[in-house]
C-alpha positions in Angstrom: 13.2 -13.9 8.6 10.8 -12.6 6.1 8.0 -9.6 7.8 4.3 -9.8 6.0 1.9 -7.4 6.4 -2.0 -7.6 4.9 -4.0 -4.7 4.7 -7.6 -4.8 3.6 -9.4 -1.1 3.6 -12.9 -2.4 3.3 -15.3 -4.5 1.1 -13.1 -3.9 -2.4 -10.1 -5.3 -1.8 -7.0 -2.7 -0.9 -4.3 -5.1 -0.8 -1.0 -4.0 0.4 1.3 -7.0 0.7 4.7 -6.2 1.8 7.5 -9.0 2.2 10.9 -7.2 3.6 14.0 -9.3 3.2 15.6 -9.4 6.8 19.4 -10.2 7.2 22.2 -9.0 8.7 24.2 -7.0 6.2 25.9 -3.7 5.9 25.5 -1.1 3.0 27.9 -1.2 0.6 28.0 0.4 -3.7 24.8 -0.5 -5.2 23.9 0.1 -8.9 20.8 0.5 -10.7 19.9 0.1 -14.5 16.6 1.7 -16.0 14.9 -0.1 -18.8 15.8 2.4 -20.8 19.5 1.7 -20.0 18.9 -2.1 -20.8 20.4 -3.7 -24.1 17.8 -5.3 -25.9 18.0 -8.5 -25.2 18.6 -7.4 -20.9 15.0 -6.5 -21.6 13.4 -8.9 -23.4 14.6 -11.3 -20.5 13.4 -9.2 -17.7 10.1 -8.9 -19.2 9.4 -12.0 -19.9 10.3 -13.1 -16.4 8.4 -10.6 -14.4 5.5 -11.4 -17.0 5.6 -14.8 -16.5 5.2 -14.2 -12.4 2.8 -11.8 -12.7 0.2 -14.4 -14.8 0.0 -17.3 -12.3 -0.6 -14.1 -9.7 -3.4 -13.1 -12.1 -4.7 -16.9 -12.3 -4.7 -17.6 -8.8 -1.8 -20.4 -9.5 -0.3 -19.9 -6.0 1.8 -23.3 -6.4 3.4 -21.9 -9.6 4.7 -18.7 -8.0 5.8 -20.6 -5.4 7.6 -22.9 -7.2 9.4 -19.6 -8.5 9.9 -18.3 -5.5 13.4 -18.3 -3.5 13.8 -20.9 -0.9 13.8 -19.0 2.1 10.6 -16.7 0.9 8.9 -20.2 -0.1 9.3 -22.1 3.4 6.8 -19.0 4.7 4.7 -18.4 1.6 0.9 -18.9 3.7 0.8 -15.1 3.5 1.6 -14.4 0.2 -0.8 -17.6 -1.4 -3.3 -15.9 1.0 -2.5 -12.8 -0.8 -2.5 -14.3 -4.2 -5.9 -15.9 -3.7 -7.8 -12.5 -2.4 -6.7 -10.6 -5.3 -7.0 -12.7 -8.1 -10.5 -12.2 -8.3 -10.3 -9.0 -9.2 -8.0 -9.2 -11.9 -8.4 -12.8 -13.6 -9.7 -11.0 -16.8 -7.5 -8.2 -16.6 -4.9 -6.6 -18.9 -1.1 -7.1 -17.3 1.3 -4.8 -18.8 5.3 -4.5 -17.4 5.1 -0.9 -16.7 9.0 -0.2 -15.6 12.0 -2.0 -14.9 15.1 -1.8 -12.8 17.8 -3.8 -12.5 19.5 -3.5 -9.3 22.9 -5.2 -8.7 23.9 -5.3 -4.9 27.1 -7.8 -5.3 28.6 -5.8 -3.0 26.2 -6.2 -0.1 29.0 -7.8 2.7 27.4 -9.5 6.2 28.6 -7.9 9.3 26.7 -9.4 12.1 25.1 -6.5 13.0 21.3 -5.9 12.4 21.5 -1.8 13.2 18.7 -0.4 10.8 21.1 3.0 10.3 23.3 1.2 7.9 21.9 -1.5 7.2 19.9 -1.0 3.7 20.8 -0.9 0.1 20.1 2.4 -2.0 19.9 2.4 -5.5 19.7 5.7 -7.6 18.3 5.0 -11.2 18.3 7.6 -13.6 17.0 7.9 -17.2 19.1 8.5 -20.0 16.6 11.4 -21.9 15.7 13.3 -18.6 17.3 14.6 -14.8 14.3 12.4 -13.1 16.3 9.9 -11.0 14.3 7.6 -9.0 15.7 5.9 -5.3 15.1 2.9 -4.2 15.9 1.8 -0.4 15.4 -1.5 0.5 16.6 -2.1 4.3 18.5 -5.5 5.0 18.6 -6.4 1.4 21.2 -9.6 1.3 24.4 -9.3 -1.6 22.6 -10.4 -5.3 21.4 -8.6 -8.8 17.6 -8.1 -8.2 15.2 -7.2 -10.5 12.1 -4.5 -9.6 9.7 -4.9 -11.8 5.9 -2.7 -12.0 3.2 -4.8 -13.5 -0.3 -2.9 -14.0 -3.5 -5.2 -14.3 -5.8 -3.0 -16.5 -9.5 -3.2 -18.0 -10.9 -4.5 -15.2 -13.5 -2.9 -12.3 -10.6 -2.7 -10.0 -7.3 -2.4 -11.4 -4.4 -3.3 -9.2 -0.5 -2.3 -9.6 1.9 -5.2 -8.9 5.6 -4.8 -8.4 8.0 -8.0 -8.3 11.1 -7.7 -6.7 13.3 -11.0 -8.3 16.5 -12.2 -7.5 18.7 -14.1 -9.9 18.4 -17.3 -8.6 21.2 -17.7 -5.9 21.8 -21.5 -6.7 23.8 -20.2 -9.4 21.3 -20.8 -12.6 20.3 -18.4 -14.9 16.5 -17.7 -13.7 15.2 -15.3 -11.6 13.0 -15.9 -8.4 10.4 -14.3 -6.2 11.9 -12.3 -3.3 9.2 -10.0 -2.4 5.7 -9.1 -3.8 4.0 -5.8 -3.7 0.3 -5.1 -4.5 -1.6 -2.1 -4.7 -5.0 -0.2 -6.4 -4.4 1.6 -8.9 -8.1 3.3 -8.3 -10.5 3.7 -5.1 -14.2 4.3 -5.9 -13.9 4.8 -9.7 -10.9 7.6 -9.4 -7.0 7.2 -9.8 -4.2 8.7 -7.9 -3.7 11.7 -10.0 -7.5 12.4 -9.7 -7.3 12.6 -5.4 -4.2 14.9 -5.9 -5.7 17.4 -7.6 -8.8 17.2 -5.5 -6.3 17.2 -2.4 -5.2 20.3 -3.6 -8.3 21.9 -4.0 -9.4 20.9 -0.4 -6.3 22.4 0.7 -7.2 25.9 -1.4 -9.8 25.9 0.6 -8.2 25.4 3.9 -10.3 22.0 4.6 -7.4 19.9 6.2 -8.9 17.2 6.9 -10.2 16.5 3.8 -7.6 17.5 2.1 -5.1 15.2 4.4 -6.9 11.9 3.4 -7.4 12.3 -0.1 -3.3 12.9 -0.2 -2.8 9.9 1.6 -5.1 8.3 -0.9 -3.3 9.5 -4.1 -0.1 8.6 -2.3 -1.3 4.7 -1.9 -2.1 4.9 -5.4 0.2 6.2 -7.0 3.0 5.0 -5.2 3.6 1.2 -6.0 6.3 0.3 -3.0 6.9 1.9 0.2 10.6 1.7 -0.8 10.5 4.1 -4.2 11.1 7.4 -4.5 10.7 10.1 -7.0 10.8 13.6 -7.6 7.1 13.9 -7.8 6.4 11.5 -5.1 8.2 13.9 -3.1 5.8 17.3 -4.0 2.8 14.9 -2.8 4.3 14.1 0.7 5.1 17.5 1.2 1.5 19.6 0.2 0.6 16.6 2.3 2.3 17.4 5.3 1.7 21.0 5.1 -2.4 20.0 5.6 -1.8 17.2 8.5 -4.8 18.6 11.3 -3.6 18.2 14.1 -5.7 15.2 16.7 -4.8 13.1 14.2 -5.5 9.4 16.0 -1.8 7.8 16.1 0.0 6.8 19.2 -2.6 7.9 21.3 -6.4 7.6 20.3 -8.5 10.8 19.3 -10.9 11.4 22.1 -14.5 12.3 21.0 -17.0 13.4 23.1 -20.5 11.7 22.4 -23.3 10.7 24.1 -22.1 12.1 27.5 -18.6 9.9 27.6 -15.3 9.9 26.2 -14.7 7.6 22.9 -11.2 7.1 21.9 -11.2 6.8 18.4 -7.9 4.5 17.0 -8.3 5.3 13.4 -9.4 7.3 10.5 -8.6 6.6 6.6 -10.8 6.5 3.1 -12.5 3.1 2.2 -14.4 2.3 -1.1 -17.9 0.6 -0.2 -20.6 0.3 -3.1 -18.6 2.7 -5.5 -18.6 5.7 -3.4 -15.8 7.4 -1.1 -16.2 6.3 2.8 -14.3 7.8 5.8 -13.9 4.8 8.0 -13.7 5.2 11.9 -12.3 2.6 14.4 -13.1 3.1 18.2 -12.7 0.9 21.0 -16.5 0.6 22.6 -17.6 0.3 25.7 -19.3 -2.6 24.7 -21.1 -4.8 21.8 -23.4 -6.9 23.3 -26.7 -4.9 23.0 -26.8 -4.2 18.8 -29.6 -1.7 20.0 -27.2 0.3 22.0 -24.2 0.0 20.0 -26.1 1.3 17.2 -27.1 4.5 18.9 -23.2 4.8 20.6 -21.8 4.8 16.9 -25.0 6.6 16.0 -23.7 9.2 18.6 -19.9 9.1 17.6 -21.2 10.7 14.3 -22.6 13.5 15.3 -19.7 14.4 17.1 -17.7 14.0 14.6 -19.3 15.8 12.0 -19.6 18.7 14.3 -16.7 19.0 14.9 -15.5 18.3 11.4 -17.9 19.6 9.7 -16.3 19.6 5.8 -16.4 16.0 6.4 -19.3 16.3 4.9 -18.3 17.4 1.4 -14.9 15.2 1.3 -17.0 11.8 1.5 -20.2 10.1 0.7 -20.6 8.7 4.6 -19.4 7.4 7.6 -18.7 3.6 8.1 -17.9 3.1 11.5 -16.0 0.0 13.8 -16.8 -0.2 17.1 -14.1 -2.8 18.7 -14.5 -4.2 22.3 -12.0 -7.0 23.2 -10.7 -9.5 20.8 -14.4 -10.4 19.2 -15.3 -9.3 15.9 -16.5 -5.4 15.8 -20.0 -4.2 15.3 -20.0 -1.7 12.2 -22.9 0.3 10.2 -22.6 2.3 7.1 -24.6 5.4 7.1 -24.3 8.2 4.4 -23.7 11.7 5.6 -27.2 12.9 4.1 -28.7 10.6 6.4 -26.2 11.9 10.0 -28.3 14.7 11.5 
């Protein structure tokens, strides 16, 4: 069974595509091989390969990738030519670059039976030969094979995007390599990169703004972080100064109840989106209706107000507030209004 998840932020795409190999296996001695590690000719081949990919994703050739693609990821590829065909817009004229490779060999990887998530995963530590960085990489339910991870960047375009293959040497016994999972995310929101939100994250948190200072670290982390599943030192330092600023009401498991307009709003979610170049927060709340635009304009109207006064630095952290109001299963109402305008 393969698991694919979309995410799109807002109106420039934030893709997020994440195809998780599910089997039954146990963990077992995995090994992992930096590029730096790789003989030449290891290297040539594994670029070229992840290159190769990486261009029909950039052209929008969804029947190529799939065509490369391993058979039980191919028989449920709608997602990922879905995927293909919403990003490659944005990078058709792009730059694409193999940024880092790693060779992961999980021979090893014996079935059990047993689908318990504790043990259950294949963890590769991949070090470099000139420095002590080491870098993990824990991929749960990962079947036995040799896999190769490699980081594409698509540059020198208006929104460049980060693309990480995961291949596996093809299991019919030939020499290729075949799609097994693909991976896409920004490498920029509204004009700034990953670095760029960390240090602003930590000026926020200087400050003692929280809650700015929470969302633009989970912004650097999206960016700057190409998989869920990889690890580094300095991935690390940004979760924790993140964690250390994590304001408390927080929506999550339960909603984030906001007084406005003389009832209780529960609002389900809070997180940066990009809309005409500049930083939005973006707020989804489940209304207490949608059928009168006139009053669900002055509800959302109302919801930010509250917000703001409560939240005040809000304010400074982002250019507006585009806000969701969700009723049912129908499409939400949603206005854009810029915090200069919120009084």
């Amino acid at each position: 069974m393969f698991i694919m998840r979309l995410r799109c932020w807002n109106c420039v795409l934030l893709l997020a595509v994440i195809v998780a190999l599910v089997w039954p296996v146990a963990a077992r001695a995995q090994s992992c091989t930096t590029e730096s590690k790789m003989t030449p000719a290891q290297r040539t081949l594994y670029q070229q390969a992840a290159h190769s990919l990486g261009t029909e994703v950039l052209a929008g050739n969804a029947a190529a990738v799939r065509a490369n693609t391993i058979p039980a990821v191919a028989a449920q590829f709608a997602s990922i030519a879905g995927s293909i065909e919403q990003v490659s817009p944005l990078v058709q004229k792009a730059t694409l670059t193999v940024d880092a490779l790693y060779s992961l060999n999980a021979q090893d990887q014996k079935t059990n039976g047993s689908s318990n998530s504790g043990a259950n995963q294949a963890q590769f530590f991949c070090g470099f030969s000139s420095s002590t960085l080491l870098v993990t990489v824990t991929i749960p339910n990962l079947p036995a094979g040799k896999y190769l991870l490699a980081i594409l960047h698509a540059t020198g375009v208006q929104h460049p995007q980060q693309m990480t293959l995961l291949l596996q040497n093809d299991p019919s016994g030939s020499a290729s390599w075949k799609l097994a999972g693909l991976y896409i995310r920004p490498m920029t929101l509204a004009g700034h990169d990953g670095v760029w939100f960390w240090r602003k994250a930590q000026s926020f948190a200087a400050k003692k703004l929280n809650w700015n200072a929470y969302f633009y670290y989970r912004t650097a982390a999206l960016l700057l972080n190409p998989v869920d599943f990889l690890s580094s030192p300095n991935l690390q330092k940004l979760l924790k100064e993140e964690h250390e600023v994590v304001p408390a009401g927080l929506p999550g498991k339960q909603p984030m109840v906001v007084r406005a307009g003389g009832v209780n709003l529960d609002v389900t979610g809070l997180r940066p989106g990009n809309f005409s170049g500049q930083l939005d927060l973006v707020v989804d709340y489940k209304a207490l209706g949608v059928s009168d635009p006139v009053s669900t304009r002055a509800q959302i109207v109302s919801l930010m107000k509250a917000l703001l006064a409560a939240h005040p630095e809000l304010r400074e952290g982002f250019h507006g507030l585009w806000v969701y109001a969700r009723y049912g299963s129908g499409q939400p109402f949603a206005i854009e209004i810029p915090m200069k305008q919120i009084e």
